[in-house]
N, C-alpha and C positions, 0 to 999 in steps of 0.2 A: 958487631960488624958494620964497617958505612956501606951506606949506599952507592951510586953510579952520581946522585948530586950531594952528597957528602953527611948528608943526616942519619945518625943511627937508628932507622926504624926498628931495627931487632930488638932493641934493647926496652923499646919502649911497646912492643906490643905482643897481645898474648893468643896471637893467632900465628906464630913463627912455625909451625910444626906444619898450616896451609897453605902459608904463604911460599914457601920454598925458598925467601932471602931475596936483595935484589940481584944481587954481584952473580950468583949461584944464576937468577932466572934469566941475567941478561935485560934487567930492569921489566920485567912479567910476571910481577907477584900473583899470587893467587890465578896465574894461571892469563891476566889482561892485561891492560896496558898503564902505564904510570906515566902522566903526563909530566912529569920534572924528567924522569931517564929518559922518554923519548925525543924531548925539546934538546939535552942536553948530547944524548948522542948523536941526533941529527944538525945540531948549530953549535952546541955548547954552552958552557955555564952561563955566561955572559948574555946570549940568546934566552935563555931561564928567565934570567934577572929580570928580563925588558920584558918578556913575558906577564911574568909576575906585578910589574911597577905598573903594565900596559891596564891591565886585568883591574888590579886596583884603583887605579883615577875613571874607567870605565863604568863599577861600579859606584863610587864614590860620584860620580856624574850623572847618574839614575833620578837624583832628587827624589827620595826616599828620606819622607819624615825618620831622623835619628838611624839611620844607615850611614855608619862612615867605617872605615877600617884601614888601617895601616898597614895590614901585612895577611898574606894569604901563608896555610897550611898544607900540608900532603893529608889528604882524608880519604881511608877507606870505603869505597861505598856503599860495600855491606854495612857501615855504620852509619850513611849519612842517607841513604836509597829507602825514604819515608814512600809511605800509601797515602794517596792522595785523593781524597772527594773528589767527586766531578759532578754538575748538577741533575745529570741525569741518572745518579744513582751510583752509577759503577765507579770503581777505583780504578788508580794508576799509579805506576813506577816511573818517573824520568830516568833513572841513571840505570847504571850497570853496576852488580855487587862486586865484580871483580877487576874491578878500574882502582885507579888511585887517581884522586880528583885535586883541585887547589878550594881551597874556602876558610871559613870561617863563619864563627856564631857572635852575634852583637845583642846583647841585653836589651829590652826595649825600655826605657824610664819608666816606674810608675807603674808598670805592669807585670804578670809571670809568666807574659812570652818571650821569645825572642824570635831575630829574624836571623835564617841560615842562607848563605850564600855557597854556594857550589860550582864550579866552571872547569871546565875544561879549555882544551882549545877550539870547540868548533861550540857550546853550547854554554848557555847563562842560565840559573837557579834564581834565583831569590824568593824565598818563601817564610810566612812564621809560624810556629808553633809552641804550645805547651810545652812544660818538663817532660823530658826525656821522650820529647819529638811525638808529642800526645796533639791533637787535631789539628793537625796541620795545614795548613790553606798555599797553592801556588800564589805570589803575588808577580812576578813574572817569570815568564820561561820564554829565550829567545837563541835564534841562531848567531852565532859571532863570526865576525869576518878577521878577526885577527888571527893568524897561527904564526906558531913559534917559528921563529927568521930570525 
Protein backbone atom coordinates (compact mmCIF):
# COMPACT_ATOMS: atom_id res chain seq x y z
CA UNK A 1 0.00 0.00 0.00
CA UNK A 2 1.64 3.74 -0.62
CA UNK A 3 1.68 6.24 1.50
CA UNK A 4 0.13 9.90 1.65
CA UNK A 5 4.02 10.86 0.08
CA UNK A 6 4.02 8.05 -2.16
CA UNK A 7 6.68 5.49 -0.67
CA UNK A 8 5.59 1.97 0.17
CA UNK A 9 6.36 1.85 3.89
CA UNK A 10 4.15 -1.39 4.30
CA UNK A 11 5.80 -3.41 2.25
CA UNK A 12 9.11 -2.77 3.72
CA UNK A 13 8.37 -2.89 7.39
CA UNK A 14 7.69 -5.36 9.85
CA UNK A 15 5.90 -3.33 12.40
CA UNK A 16 2.46 -3.02 9.93
CA UNK A 17 0.23 -4.78 12.38
CA UNK A 18 1.40 -1.20 14.94
CA UNK A 19 1.66 1.00 12.71
CA UNK A 20 -1.90 0.90 11.49
CA UNK A 21 -0.80 2.01 7.54
CA UNK A 22 -0.45 5.61 6.67
CA UNK A 23 -3.48 6.02 4.11
CA UNK A 24 -5.70 4.02 7.02
CA UNK A 25 -4.03 6.65 9.91
CA UNK A 26 -4.35 9.75 7.94
CA UNK A 27 -0.64 9.86 7.81
CA UNK A 28 -0.27 8.79 12.01
CA UNK A 29 1.39 5.75 12.12
CA UNK A 30 2.05 4.31 15.10
CA UNK A 31 -0.29 6.22 16.62
CA UNK A 32 2.29 10.10 15.86
CA UNK A 33 3.17 12.13 13.56
CA UNK A 34 5.12 11.68 10.08
CA UNK A 35 6.80 14.47 9.06
CA UNK A 36 6.60 13.84 4.97
CA UNK A 37 2.30 13.27 5.42
CA UNK A 38 2.24 16.15 7.51
CA UNK A 39 4.43 18.74 5.22
CA UNK A 40 2.56 17.18 2.34
CA UNK A 41 -0.85 17.56 3.60
CA UNK A 42 -0.35 20.94 4.88
CA UNK A 43 1.75 22.42 1.62
CA UNK A 44 2.22 19.39 -0.63
CA UNK A 45 4.71 17.31 -2.28
CA UNK A 46 6.44 19.93 -3.72
CA UNK A 47 6.64 21.74 -0.06
CA UNK A 48 8.28 17.91 0.98
CA UNK A 49 10.79 18.24 -1.63
CA UNK A 50 12.14 21.87 -0.51
CA UNK A 51 11.89 20.48 2.77
CA UNK A 52 13.90 17.80 2.32
CA UNK A 53 16.72 19.57 -0.26
CA UNK A 54 16.28 22.49 2.57
CA UNK A 55 17.30 19.92 5.41
CA UNK A 56 19.99 18.56 3.49
CA UNK A 57 22.48 21.54 2.37
CA UNK A 58 21.76 22.52 6.20
CA UNK A 59 23.25 19.64 7.38
CA UNK A 60 25.84 19.27 4.67
CA UNK A 61 26.81 23.07 5.93
CA UNK A 62 27.39 21.95 9.58
CA UNK A 63 31.16 21.40 8.64
CA UNK A 64 31.30 18.17 10.05
CA UNK A 65 34.60 16.12 9.34
CA UNK A 66 33.07 13.31 6.44
CA UNK A 67 29.38 14.29 7.03
CA UNK A 68 27.82 14.75 3.61
CA UNK A 69 24.63 13.22 2.37
CA UNK A 70 22.51 13.43 -0.48
CA UNK A 71 19.31 12.36 0.41
CA UNK A 72 17.16 12.11 3.62
CA UNK A 73 14.85 8.90 4.63
CA UNK A 74 11.46 8.29 6.45
CA UNK A 75 12.94 6.66 9.77
CA UNK A 76 11.01 5.34 12.46
CA UNK A 77 11.95 6.51 15.75
CA UNK A 78 11.47 3.68 17.64
CA UNK A 79 14.48 2.58 15.36
CA UNK A 80 16.57 5.60 15.46
CA UNK A 81 15.43 7.02 19.54
CA UNK A 82 19.24 5.95 20.87
CA UNK A 83 20.09 6.55 25.06
CA UNK A 84 22.28 8.89 25.26
CA UNK A 85 25.13 9.58 28.10
CA UNK A 86 25.06 12.79 29.70
CA UNK A 87 28.11 13.74 31.96
CA UNK A 88 26.48 13.73 34.90
CA UNK A 89 25.70 10.18 34.77
CA UNK A 90 22.01 9.95 33.77
CA UNK A 91 20.68 9.03 30.24
CA UNK A 92 18.37 10.65 27.67
CA UNK A 93 15.95 10.15 24.69
CA UNK A 94 15.74 13.22 22.16
CA UNK A 95 13.01 11.94 19.85
CA UNK A 96 9.78 10.26 20.04
CA UNK A 97 9.30 6.43 19.23
CA UNK A 98 6.22 7.19 17.57
CA UNK A 99 7.21 9.87 15.16
CA UNK A 100 8.42 9.11 11.64
CA UNK A 101 11.51 11.31 11.32
CA UNK A 102 13.87 12.37 7.94
CA UNK A 103 17.62 11.02 8.20
CA UNK A 104 20.18 9.02 7.43
CA UNK A 105 23.41 7.06 8.60
CA UNK A 106 26.94 8.00 6.90
CA UNK A 107 29.99 5.55 7.57
CA UNK A 108 32.85 7.36 9.12
CA UNK A 109 36.29 6.51 6.93
CA UNK A 110 38.58 4.36 8.83
CA UNK A 111 36.58 3.61 11.63
CA UNK A 112 33.31 1.22 13.12
CA UNK A 113 31.30 4.19 13.75
CA UNK A 114 29.14 6.12 12.09
CA UNK A 115 27.48 9.40 12.29
CA UNK A 116 23.22 9.41 12.29
CA UNK A 117 21.51 12.38 11.43
CA UNK A 118 17.77 12.79 12.37
CA UNK A 119 15.42 15.98 11.82
CA UNK A 120 12.44 16.90 11.84
CA UNK A 121 10.94 19.94 11.19
CA UNK A 122 11.42 21.90 14.33
CA UNK A 123 14.70 19.87 15.66
CA UNK A 124 18.38 18.65 14.26
CA UNK A 125 20.23 15.28 15.48
CA UNK A 126 23.57 14.60 14.55
CA UNK A 127 25.19 12.19 16.66
CA UNK A 128 27.79 8.88 16.37
CA UNK A 129 27.77 5.66 17.29
CA UNK A 130 28.89 2.10 17.20
CA UNK A 131 27.09 -1.02 15.31
CA UNK A 132 23.78 -1.21 15.85
CA UNK A 133 23.63 2.33 17.60
CA UNK A 134 26.19 0.89 20.60
CA UNK A 135 27.64 4.14 22.60
CA UNK A 136 26.44 6.72 21.23
CA UNK A 137 27.63 10.35 21.75
CA UNK A 138 25.29 13.62 20.81
CA UNK A 139 27.48 15.61 18.70
CA UNK A 140 24.88 18.21 18.06
CA UNK A 141 21.29 18.65 18.93
CA UNK A 142 19.66 22.08 17.77
CA UNK A 143 16.33 23.74 17.33
CA UNK A 144 15.56 24.74 13.47
CA UNK A 145 13.86 27.49 12.08
CA UNK A 146 12.77 25.96 8.85
CA UNK A 147 9.21 24.42 8.61
CA UNK A 148 7.62 22.98 5.80
CA UNK A 149 6.10 26.10 3.50
Amino acid sequence: MLSICGVDCCNECDRKEDCGGCIKTNGRPFGGTCIAAECIKRDGLDAFRKLKKDLVGEINSLGIKNLQIDDLNLLNGFYVNLEYPLPNGQSVRLLEDDKVYLGNQVEMPGSDRCYGVVADDAYLLVCEYGCGGTEPEIIIYKKRNDKCQ
